[in-house]
C-alpha positions as a Python dict, from the first residue, in 0.01 Angstrom:
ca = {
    (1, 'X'): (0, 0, 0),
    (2, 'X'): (242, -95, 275),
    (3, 'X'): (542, -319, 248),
    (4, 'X'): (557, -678, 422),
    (5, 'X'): (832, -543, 687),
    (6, 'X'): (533, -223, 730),
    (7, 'X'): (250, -478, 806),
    (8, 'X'): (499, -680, 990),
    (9, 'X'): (578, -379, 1227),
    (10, 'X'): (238, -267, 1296),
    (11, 'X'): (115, -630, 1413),
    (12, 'X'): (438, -585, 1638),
    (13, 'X'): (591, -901, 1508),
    (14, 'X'): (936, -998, 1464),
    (15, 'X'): (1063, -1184, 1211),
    (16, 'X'): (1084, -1491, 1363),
    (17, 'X'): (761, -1489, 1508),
    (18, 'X'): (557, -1419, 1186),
    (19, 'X'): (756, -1675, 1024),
    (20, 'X'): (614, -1884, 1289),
    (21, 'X'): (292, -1765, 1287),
    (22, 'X'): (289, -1821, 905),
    (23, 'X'): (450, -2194, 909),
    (24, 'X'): (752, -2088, 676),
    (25, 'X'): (1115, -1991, 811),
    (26, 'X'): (1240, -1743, 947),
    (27, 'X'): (1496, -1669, 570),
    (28, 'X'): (1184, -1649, 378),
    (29, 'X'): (1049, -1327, 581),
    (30, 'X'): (1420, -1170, 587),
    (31, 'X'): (1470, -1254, 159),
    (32, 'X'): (1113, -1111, 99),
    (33, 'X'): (1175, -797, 278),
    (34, 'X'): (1500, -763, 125),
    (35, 'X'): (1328, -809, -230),
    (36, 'X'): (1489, -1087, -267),
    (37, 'X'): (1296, -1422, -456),
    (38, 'X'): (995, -1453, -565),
    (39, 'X'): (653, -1605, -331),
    (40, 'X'): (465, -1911, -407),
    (41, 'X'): (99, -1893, -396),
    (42, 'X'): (113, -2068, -84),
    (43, 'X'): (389, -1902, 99),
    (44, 'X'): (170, -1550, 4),
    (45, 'X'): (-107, -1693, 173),
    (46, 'X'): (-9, -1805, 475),
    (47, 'X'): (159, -1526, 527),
    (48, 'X'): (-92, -1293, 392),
    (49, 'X'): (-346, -1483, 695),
    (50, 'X'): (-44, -1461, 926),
    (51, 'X'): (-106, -1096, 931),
    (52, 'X'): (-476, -1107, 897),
    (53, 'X'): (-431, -876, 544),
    (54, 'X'): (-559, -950, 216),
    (55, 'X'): (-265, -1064, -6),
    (56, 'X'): (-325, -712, -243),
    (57, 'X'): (-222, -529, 29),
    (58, 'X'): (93, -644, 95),
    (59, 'X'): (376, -442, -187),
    (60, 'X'): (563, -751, -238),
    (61, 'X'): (274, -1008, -289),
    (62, 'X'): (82, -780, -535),
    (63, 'X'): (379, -786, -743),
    (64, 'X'): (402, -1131, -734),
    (65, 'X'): (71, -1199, -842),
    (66, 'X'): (77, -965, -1080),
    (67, 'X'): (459, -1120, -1210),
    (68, 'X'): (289, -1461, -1171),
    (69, 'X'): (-10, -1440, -1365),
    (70, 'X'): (-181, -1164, -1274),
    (71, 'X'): (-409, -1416, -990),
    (72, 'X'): (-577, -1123, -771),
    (73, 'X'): (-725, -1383, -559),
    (74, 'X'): (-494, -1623, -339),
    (75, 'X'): (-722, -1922, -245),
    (76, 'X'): (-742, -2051, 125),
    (77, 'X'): (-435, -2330, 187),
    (78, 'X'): (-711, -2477, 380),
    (79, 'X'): (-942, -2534, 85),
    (80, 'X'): (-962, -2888, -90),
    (81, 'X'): (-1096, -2780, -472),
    (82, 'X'): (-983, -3093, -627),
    (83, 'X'): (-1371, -3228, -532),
}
């Protein structure tokens, strides 16, 4: 299992431009390679889709799913399920 700043590197992104890519800032992608805080749902998923790689995959994500609740499957930020 590779780290975020791993999956970062091999889609040749910097920091500032998956934090763009993902719609959060640029501090959250610096704090969450740094170990520091803990993800939202939300934030794991968009940056999870950011990198095109299941949120599993990604060290710092499975941890905290596994911290949150043990949720192995992030649903799509796109997805209305309140219908």
């Amino acid at each position: 299992m590779k780290t975020l700043r791993e999956w970062r590197a091999l889609r040749l992104l910097s920091t500032k431009a998956l934090a763009a890519k993902a719609g959060v800032s640029n501090k959250t992608i610096v704090e969450l390679e740094n170990g520091r805080g803990l993800p939202i749902f939300r934030t794991i998923a968009r940056i999870s889709a950011a990198l095109d790689v299941p949120p599993g995959e990604i060290a710092e994500f499975a941890a905290a799913i596994a911290t949150r609740g043990g949720v192995t499957d992030v649903p799509d930020i796109g997805t209305d399920t309140s219908k």
